[in-house]
Each structure stands twice: as C-alpha cells, then as structure tokens.
C-alpha positions as CSV (number, residue, x, y, z in Angstrom):
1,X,42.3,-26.6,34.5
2,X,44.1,-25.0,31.5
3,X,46.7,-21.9,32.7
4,X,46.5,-18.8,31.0
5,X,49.5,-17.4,29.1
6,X,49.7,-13.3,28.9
7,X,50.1,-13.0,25.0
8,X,52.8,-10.5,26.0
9,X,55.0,-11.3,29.0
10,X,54.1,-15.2,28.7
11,X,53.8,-15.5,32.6
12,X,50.7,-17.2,33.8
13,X,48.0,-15.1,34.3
14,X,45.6,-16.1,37.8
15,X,42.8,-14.0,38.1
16,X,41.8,-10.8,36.0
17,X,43.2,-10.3,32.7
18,X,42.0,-8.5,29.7
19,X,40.2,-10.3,26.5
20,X,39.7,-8.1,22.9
21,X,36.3,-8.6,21.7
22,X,37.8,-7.5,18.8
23,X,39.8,-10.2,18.1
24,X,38.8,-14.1,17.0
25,X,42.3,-15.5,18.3
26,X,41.1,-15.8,21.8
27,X,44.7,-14.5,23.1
28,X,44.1,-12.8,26.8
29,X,46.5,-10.6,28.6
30,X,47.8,-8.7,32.1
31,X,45.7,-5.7,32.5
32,X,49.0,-3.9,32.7
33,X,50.4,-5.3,29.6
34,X,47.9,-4.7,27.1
35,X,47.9,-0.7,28.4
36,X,51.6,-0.6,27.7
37,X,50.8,-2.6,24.5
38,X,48.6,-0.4,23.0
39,X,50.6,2.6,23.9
40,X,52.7,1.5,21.2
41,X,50.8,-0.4,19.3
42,X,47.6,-0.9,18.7
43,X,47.3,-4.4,17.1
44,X,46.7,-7.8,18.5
45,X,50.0,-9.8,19.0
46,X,48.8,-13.0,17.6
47,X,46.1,-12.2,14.6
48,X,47.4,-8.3,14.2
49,X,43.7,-7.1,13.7
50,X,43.7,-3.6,15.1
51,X,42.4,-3.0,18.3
52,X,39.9,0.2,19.9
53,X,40.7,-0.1,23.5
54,X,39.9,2.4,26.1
55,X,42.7,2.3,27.9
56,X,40.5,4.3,30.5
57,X,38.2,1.5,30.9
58,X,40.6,-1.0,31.5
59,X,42.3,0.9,34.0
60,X,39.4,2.1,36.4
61,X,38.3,-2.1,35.5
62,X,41.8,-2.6,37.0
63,X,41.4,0.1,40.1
64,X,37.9,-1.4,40.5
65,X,39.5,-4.5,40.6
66,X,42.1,-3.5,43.2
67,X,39.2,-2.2,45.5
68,X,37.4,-5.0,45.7
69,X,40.4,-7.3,46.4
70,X,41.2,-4.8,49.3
71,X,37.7,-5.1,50.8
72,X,37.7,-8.9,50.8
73,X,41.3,-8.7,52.8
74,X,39.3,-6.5,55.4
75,X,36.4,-8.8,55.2
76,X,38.6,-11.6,56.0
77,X,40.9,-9.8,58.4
78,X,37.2,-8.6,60.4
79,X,36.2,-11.8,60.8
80,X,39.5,-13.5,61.7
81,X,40.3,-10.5,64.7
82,X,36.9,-9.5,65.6
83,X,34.3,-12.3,65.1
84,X,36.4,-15.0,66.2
C-alpha cells in the first residue's frame, strides 16, 4: 500500500484528505491544510492551476467527518461495556 503525502505539510496522510477535481496532478491534502492553503492562495502547490474550493464544503465534509468517527467510538464503546 502506497502512503499518502499532504502536498503541503508532507506528513502522511491516513484516512480523509481532500483531492481537487480541478487539478490533473493527482496531489491530495489534510482537510485542514488545503483550508489554510487557499486562504492565501488559491492555486495548486504542484501544477499551480487555480483552484474553486468551497472552503464551506470541505469543512462541514470535515465536521461530518468528525461525527461519524465519534459515533463508531460509541458504537464500539456500547458493545465492548454493555453487550459483552
């Protein structure tokens, strides 16, 4: 399995990232990085097409995210205190 690079931190990214469907250069990023990215510029880091994010999509994609994460701890927490 290849790891995925942030195109702007360069950490590893492990599950959700963001992906321009702009952009041909197939770079992917943090969720938090690209919205600080693109408050101060709005190109891609790699191919410098410009980019048209909503930055309020990718945030409630990133709350929506969160939410779901936090009901699959509960989920697991349930089962693991209460069904077992």
């Amino acid at each position: 399995m290849t790891n995925l690079i942030c195109g702007i931190c360069q950490e590893d990214i492990y599950i959700y990232y963001y992906k321009s469907k702009q952009c041909d250069c197939n770079v992917r990023y943090h969720l938090d990085c690209i919205i600080e990215w693109h408050k101060i510029n709005k190109t891609c880091i790699y191919c410098k097409k410009k980019m048209n994010i909503d930055l309020n999509k990718i945030k409630n994609r990133y709350i929506e995210n969160i939410i779901v994460l936090i009901i699959i701890i509960i989920i697991i927490l349930y089962y693991y205190y209460i069904i077992k």
